[in-house]
C-alpha positions as CSV (number, residue, x, y, z in Angstrom):
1,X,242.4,36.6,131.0
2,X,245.9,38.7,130.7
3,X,244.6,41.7,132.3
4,X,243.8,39.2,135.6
5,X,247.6,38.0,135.8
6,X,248.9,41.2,135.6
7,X,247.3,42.7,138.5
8,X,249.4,44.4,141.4
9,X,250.1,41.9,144.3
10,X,247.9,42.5,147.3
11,X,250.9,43.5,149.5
12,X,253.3,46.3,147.5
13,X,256.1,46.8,149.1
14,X,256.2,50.4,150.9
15,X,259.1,52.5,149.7
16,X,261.3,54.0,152.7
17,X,261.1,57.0,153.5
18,X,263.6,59.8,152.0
19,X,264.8,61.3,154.7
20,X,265.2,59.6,158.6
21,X,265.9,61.9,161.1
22,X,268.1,60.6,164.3
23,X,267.7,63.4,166.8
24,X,270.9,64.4,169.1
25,X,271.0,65.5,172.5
26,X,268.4,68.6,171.5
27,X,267.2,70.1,168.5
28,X,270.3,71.5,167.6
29,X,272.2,68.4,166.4
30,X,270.7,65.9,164.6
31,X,271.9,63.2,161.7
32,X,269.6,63.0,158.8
33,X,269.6,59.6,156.5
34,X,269.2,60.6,152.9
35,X,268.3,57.1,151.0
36,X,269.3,57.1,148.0
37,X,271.6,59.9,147.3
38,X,275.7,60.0,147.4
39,X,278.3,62.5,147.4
40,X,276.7,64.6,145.0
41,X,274.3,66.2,147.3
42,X,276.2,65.3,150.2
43,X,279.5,67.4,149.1
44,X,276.9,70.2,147.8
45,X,275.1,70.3,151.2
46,X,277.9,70.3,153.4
47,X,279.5,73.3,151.2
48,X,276.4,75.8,151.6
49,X,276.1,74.4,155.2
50,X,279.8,75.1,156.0
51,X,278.8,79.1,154.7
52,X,276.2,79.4,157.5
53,X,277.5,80.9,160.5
54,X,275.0,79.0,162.6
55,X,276.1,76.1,161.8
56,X,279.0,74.6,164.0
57,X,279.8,71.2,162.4
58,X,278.9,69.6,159.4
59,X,279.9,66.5,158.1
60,X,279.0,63.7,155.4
61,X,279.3,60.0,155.4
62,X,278.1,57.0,152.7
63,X,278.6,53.9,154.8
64,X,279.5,51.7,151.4
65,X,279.2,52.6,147.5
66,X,276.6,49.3,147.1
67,X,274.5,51.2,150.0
68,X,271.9,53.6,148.4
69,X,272.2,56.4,151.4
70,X,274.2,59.3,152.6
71,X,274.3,60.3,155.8
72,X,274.5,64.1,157.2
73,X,275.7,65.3,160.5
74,X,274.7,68.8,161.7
75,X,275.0,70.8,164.6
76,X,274.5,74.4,165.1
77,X,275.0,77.6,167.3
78,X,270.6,78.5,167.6
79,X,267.8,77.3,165.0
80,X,267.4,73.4,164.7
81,X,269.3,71.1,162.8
82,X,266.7,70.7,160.9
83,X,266.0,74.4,160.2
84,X,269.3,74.8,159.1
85,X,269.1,71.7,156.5
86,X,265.8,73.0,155.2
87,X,267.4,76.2,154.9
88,X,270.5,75.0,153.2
89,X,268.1,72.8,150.5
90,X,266.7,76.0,149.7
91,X,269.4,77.7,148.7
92,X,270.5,74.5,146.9
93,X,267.6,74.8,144.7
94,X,268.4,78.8,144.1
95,X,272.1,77.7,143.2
96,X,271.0,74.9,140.7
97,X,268.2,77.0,139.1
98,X,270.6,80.0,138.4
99,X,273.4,77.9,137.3
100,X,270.3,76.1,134.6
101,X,269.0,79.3,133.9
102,X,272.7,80.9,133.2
103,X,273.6,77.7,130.8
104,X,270.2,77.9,128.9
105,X,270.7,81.4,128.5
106,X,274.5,80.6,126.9
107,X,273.4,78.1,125.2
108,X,270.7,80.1,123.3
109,X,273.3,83.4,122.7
110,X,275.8,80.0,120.9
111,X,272.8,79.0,118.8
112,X,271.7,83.2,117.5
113,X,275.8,83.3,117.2
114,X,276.0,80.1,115.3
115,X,273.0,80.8,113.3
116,X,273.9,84.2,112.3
117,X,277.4,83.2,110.9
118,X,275.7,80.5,108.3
């Protein structure tokens, strides 16, 4: 029957993991591999990382445009690297979320503007 030929091979292939962690010489500096991102997040993490004061070097890296992955350096003055890259996803999120929220919100006054002139 069709339904038997289209069943999932025995063996699906596992999907890497987001995020590989290569650990430095302690837990203050580490070099996280983010698969499948670019300079988007890259550029955005290093920015709110750069604004931490714990945070002694940060840099950014994608080894070749036709390689799904980004690669983070960071290395700070007290929490762990990784502390300081949760910390710095977090206030990612807050930044995206108020800059949606701040659009939406324009976008709505355009339309009652819009909708009052007609």
């Amino acid at each position: 029957s069709l339904a038997s030929q289209s069943a999932a091979p025995e063996h699906a292939e596992e999907e890497p993991p987001r995020v590989e962690i290569e650990a430095g010489a302690d837990a203050s500096a580490a070099t996280f591999t983010l698969h499948n991102e670019d300079h988007t997040i890259g550029n955005a993490l290093r920015y709110v990382l750069n604004k931490d004061p714990q945070v002694s070097f940060v840099g950014y890296s994608v080894p070749h445009p036709s390689e799904p992955k980004m690669n983070l350096r960071i290395q700070t003055v007290g929490p762990s690297a990784t502390s300081a890259l949760h910390g710095a996803l977090g206030t990612l999120y807050e930044i995206t979320a108020h800059t949606k929220d701040t659009f939406d919100q324009a976008v709505a006054e355009f339309r009652e503007r819009r909708a009052a002139a007609d």
